[in-house]
N, C-alpha and C positions, 0 to 999 in steps of 0.2 A: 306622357309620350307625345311629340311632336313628329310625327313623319314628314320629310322632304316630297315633294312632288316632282319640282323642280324649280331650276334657279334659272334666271333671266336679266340678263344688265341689271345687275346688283339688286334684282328683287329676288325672295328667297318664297315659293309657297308653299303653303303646310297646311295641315290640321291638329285641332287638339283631338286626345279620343277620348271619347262620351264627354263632347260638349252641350251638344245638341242634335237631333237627327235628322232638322232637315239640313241637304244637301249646301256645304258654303265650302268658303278656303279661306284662310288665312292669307299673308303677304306683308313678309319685313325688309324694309330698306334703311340704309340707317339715318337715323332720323325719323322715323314714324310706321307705322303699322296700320294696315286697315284689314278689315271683314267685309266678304263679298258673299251674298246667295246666289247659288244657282237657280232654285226655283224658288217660284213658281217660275222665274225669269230674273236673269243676269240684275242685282241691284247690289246697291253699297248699303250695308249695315251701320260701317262705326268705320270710323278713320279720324286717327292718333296722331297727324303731324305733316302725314301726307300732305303736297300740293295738290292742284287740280289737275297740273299738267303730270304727274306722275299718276295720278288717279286715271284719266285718259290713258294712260300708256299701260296701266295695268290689266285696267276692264277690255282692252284691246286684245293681250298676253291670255288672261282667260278664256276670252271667246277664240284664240287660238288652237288653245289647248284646254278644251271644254272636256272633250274623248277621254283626254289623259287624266285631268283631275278628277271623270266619274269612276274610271276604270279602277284609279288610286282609291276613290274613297269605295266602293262596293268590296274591295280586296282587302282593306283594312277593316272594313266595319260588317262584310257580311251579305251586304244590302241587296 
């Protein structure tokens, strides 16, 4: 199961459930996919095809909706 977060200029965020526990999001556009941690602090994991300037524009879309994606994963997972 992939839960939607939300969608943003054709980026789609998500999680997998019981990937892992600490706090990350998923994000696919098409053409490549990356993984982002929230903690200990906002970093890139693994990015699949992504540019740099879409990567910029993601980690940006996150720290936007930081609230939103914790609120989504403590709801989904519990936490």
């Amino acid at each position: 199961m992939s839960p939607t977060i939300f969608r943003d200029g054709g980026f789609r965020f998500y999680f997998f459930s019981r990937e892992e526990t600490r706090i990350h999001v998923h994000v696919y556009h098409t053409g490549g996919e990356a993984k982002f941690w929230l903690e200990p602090q906002l970093e890139l994991a693994q990015n699949y095809g992504l540019t740099d300037r879409q990567l910029s524009k993601v980690s940006r879309l996150i720290q936007e909706h930081e609230d939103e994606i914790r609120a989504a994963w403590e709801k989904h997972f519990g936490g």
